[in-house]
N, C-alpha and C positions, 0 to 999 in steps of 0.2 A: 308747423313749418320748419321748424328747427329740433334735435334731438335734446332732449328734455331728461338730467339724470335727479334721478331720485337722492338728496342731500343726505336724510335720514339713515339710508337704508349704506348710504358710502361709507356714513360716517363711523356708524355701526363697525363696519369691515377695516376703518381707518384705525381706529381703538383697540380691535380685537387683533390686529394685524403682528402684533409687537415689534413694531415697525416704526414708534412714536417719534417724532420729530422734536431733538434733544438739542438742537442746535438753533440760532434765530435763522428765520424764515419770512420773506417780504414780498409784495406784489411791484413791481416797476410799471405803469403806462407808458406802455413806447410809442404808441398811437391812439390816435381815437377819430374814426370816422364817423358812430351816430353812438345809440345808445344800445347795450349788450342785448337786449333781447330784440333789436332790432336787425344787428349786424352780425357776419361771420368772427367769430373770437377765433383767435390764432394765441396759443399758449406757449414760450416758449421756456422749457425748462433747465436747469441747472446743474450740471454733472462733473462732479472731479476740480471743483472749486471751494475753498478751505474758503475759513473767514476772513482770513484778509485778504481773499480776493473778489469780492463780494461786487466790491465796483467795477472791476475788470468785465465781469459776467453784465454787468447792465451795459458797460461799455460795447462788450461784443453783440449783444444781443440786437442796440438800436441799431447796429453797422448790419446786422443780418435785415430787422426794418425796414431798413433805409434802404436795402436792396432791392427786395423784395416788392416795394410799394415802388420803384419807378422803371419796373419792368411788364413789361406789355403778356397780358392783357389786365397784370393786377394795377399797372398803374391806374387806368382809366377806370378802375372800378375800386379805388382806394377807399372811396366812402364807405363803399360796402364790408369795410374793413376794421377791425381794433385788434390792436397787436398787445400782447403781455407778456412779462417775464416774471418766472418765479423765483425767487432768490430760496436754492437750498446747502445748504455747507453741506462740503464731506468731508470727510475728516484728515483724507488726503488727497495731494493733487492729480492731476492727472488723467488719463484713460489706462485701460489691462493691455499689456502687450503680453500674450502667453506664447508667441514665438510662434506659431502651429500651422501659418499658413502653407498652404501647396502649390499657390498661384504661380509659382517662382516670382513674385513683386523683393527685390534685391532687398530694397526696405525692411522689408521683415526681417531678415538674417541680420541687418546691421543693428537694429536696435535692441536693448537687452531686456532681457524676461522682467518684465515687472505687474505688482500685481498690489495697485493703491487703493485704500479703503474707501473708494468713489460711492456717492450714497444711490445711483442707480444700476450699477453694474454693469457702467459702460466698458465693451471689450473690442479691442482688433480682433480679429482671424478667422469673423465668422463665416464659416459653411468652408474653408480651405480658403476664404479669399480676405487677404491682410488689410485691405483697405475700407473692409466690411466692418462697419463700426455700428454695433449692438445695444444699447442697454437694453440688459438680461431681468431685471427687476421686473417685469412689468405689473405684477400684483401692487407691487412701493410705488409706482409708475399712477396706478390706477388710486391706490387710497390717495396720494399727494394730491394728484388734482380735485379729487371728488371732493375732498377737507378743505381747499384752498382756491380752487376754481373750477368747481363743478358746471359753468358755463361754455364751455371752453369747445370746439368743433374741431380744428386742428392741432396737432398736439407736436411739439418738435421737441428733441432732448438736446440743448448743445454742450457740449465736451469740451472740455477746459485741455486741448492739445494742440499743437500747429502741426500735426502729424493729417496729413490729407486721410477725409474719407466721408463713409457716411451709407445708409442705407432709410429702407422706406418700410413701408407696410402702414400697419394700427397707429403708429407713430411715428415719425420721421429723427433719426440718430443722426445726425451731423457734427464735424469739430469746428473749432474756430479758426481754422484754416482759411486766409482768404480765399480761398480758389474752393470751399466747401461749399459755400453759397450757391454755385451753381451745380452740385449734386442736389444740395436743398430745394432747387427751383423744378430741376427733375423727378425728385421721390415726391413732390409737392403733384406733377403730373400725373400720378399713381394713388396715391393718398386723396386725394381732391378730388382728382374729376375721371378717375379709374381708365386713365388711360393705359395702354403698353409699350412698351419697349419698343421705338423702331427697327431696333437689332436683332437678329436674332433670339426669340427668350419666352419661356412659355405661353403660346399658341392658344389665341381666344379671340371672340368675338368684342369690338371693342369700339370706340368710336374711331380709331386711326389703325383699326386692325381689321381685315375680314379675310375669307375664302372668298368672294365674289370679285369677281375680275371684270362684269361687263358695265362698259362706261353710261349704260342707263339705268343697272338698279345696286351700282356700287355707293356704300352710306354718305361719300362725299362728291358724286355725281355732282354738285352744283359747283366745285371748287375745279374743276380739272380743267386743267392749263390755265391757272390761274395761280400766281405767286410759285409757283413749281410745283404744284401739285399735279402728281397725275397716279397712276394706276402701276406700283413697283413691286418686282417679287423680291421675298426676304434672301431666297435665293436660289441656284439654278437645278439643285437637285433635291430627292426625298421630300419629305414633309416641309422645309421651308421655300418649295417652288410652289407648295400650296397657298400659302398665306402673302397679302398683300400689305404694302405701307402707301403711306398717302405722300409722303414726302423724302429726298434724299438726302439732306441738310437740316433739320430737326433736329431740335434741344431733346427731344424725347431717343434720339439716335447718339448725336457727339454733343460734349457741352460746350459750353463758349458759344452757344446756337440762340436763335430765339425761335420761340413755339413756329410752326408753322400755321398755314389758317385754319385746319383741319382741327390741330389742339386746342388753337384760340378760342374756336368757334366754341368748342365743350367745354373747355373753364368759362367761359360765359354762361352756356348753359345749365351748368352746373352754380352758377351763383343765384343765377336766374332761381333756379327752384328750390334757394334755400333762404331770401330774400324778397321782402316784398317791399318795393322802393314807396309807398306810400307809409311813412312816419307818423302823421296825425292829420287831422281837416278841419274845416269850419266851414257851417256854425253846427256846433256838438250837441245844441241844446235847443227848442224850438223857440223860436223868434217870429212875431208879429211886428209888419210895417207896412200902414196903412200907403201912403204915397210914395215912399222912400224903396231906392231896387234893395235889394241882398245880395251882400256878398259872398260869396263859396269860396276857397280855399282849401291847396292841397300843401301838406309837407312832404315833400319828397327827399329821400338820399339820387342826389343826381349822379350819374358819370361824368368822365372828364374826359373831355366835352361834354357835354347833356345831349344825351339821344334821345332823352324820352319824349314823345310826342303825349299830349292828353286829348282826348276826346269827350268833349260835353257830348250829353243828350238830354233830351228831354222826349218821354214818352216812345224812347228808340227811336227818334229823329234828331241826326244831329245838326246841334245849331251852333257850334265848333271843334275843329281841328287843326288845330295849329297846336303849340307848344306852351300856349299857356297855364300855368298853374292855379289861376284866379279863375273866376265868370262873374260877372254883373248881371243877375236875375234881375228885370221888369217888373215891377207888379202889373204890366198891361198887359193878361192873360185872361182869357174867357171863365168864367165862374168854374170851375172841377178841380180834381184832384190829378195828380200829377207826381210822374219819379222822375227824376234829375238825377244823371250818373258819367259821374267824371270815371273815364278808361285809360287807363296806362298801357303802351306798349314800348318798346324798346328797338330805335332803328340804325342801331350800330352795324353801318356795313361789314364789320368783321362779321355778323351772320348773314348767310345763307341758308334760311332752315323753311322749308317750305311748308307754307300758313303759319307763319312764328305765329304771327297775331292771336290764331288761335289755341295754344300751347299754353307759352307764358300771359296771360291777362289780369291786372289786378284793377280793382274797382273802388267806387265809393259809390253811396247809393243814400239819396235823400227824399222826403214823402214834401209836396207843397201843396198846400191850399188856398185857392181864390176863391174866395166870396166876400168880396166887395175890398179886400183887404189881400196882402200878400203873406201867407204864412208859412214858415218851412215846421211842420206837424212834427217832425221826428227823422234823426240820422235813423236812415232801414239799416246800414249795417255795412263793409269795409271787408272785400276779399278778395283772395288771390283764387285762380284755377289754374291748373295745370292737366294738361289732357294729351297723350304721348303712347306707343309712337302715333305721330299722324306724317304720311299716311300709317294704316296699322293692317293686318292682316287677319289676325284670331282674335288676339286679345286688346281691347280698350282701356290705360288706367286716365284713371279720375280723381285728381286729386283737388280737394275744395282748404282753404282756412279761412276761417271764420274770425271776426272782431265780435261778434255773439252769438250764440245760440237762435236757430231760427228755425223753419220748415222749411223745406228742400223737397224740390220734385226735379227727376231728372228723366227725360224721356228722348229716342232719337226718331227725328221726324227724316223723312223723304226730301228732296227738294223741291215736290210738291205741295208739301206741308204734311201728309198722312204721317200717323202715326206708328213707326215701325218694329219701335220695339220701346217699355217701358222699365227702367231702371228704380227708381224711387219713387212714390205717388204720396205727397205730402207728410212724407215723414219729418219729424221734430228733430234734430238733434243732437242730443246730450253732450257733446264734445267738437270742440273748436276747431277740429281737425278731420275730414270726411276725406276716406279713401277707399277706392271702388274697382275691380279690374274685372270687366264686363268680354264675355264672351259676345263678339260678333263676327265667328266665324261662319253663321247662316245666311250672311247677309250678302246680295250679291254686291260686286265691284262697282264703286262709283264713288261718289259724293253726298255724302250726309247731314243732317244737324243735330247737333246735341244740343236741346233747348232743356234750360235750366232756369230756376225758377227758387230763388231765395227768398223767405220773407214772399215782399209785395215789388221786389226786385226779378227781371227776368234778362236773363243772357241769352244769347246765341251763338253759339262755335260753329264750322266748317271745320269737317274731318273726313279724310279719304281712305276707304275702303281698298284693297286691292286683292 
């Protein structure tokens, strides 16, 4: 579910690096939404801060937090969130101003050539433009975290200058400029949820970027004329009268913006499939009670507000849908065996994603037996699916994680029930993480199911073909 770095094999590279960390070095909790192997960890590192400025650095960093977590869409998904700061001295203060920019930015000419022995080699003037702030390290970049926070998903470097700037990529380089923050919410749109430039700026396919201009098979078709979205060219002539933007006011365009729904919708989505809002359940462990019900229970990291809807079932019939996290199981059930499966889905109108439901889904899955007595046998097992695109055209992925190891059958039926194509036939397996990307470019256009089958647990998705 989550990118998993080998501690061992960093720490190796951290050692041999000669690179050793000679100065003290410390962890700050700026936030905490669940537990680290649960949530997205956001790192934020320390650059061109001496040691006695060590406080300043936690100082800035919870203000960078504190930002961060009450800006939409990450406020309402803050849970989903833990924020850290690495305390690293450098042995001087500051950022590199090496004077070299082209931008004509005045800035640059006024301030004078310096060049501090910052411990990540954070610099102005990258690529001709002064306000392009670098750390060049990225090896020192890579063993610090691996040695100190090998958990860690987004990575940000913040620069001990009040000189405005900041850039994106593999890491986010920001200063401690108030007004940085929102270059940081931007490269966060690139870094995060690989969005693009609504400005002019190398030309891809993206989720707020395409070549397709017609308002029924453009990617954000369900948003248009809605919140100002609609169908914009980058601009009137050459290559950028080719390419479309979904909005004209967009943080991803000028800053001082807020996403627009097109962005929203994909930092959602993009949290969606690196987060499984189910944290733990009950009962974990098989329970026998003669006359007395049972109670089931989910831990969820909620949103803010709680979108999530759950859905009991019993035996694929469901016998609630509402929002509750509990169920009170009966034992006045007919003598057999029986699965019981609480489903999560997520009904924040900021999505419009056609069949969410069957995209992002995560489950829990319990075995019960009646005979004479109400027993829950065994937890079957706790997974997320992700199945994208849908609709899809050629290619199908399929993504499964697992809370154990179990057998897996994956087959797509007709909406008649035939069998049309089979992907998996009871295979066992070996790792907690099942990813699959199925050719169904044979199949003609319509509506399908991908019927899945975990364990003694079985799913159903709708996916469309076109």
């Amino acid at each position: 579910m989550k990118k998993i770095i080998k501690k061992a094999a960093f720490f190796l590279l951290w050692i041999g690096s000669g690179n050793v960390f000679s100065q003290p070095i410390g962890l700050d909790t700026l936030y905490v939404g669940g537990d680290r192997d649960h949530c997205i960890n956001i790192l934020i590192l320390s650059d061109g801060y001496t040691a006695s400025e060590q406080s300043k650095f936690t100082t800035d960093a919870k203000q960078l937090a504190d930002y961060l977590l009450v800006k939409s869409p990450w406020k309402e998904y803050q849970n989903y969130f833990n924020v850290y700061g690495l305390r690293v001295v450098s042995q001087q203060s500051g950022a590199k101003h090496p004077r070299t920019a082209t931008d004509g930015d005045t800035n640059c000419q006024l301030l004078p050539i310096s060049s501090p022995n910052n411990y990540f080699g954070s610099t102005f003037d990258n690529g001709g433009i002064h306000r392009a702030i670098y750390a060049t390290k990225s090896s020192t970049i890579m063993s610090a975290t691996a040695a100190w926070f090998p958990d860690y998903d987004v990575r940000l470097i913040l620069v001990n200058t009040t000189e405005y700037g900041g850039t994106g990529g593999d890491y986010i380089t920001m200063t401690a400029n108030r007004s940085s923050v929102e270059v940081c919410a931007h490269e966060l749109g690139h870094t995060f949820a690989n969005l693009a430039d609504e400005y002019w700026s190398y030309p891809s396919e993206k989720p707020n970027m395409t070549r397709t201009s017609s308002s029924y098979s453009v990617r954000w078709k369900n948003w248009l004329n809605t919140n100002g979205v609609g169908i914009y060219q980058y601009g009137t002539e050459g290559a950028a009268a080719q390419w479309f933007r979904p909005h004209q006011n967009c943080l991803m365009r000028y800053l001082n913006r807020e996403y627009c729904s097109v962005c929203t919708q994909a930092i959602i989505e993009k949290i969606h499939s690196l987060v499984t809002p189910i944290v733990g359940y009950l009962p974990q462990s098989p329970v026998k009670l003669l006359n007395d019900s049972v109670l089931f229970s989910l831990s969820l990291l909620k949103p803010i507000p709680n979108t999530l809807k759950i859905i009991w079932t019993l035996d694929d019939a469901v016998i609630s849908s509402n929002c509750s996290d509990t169920l009170t199981m009966s034992p006045h059930l007919e003598d057999g065996i029986y699965t019981l499966k609480a489903t999560v889905e997520d009904t924040n109108t900021a999505l419009r994603v056609d069949y969410h439901a069957n995209i992002h889904r995560y489950t829990a899955a319990w075995t019960l037996l009646k005979n004479r007595e109400l027993a829950v046998v065994e937890m079957q097992n706790q997974y997320a699916v992700h199945v994208y695109p849908n609709p899809a055209n050629t290619l199908l992925n399929i993504s499964i994680d697992l809370k154990k190891v179990d057998n897996l059958s994956l087959e797509i039926l007709s909406t008649d029930g035939k069998i049309v194509q089979s992907i998996e036939n009871e295979r066992f397996t070996t790792s907690l993480h099942y990813k699959n990307t199925v050719d169904i470019s044979s199949l003609p256009a319509g509506v399908y199911l991908l019927n899945i089958r975990i364990g003694k647990a079985k799913d159903v998705l709708k996916f469309v073909k076109f």
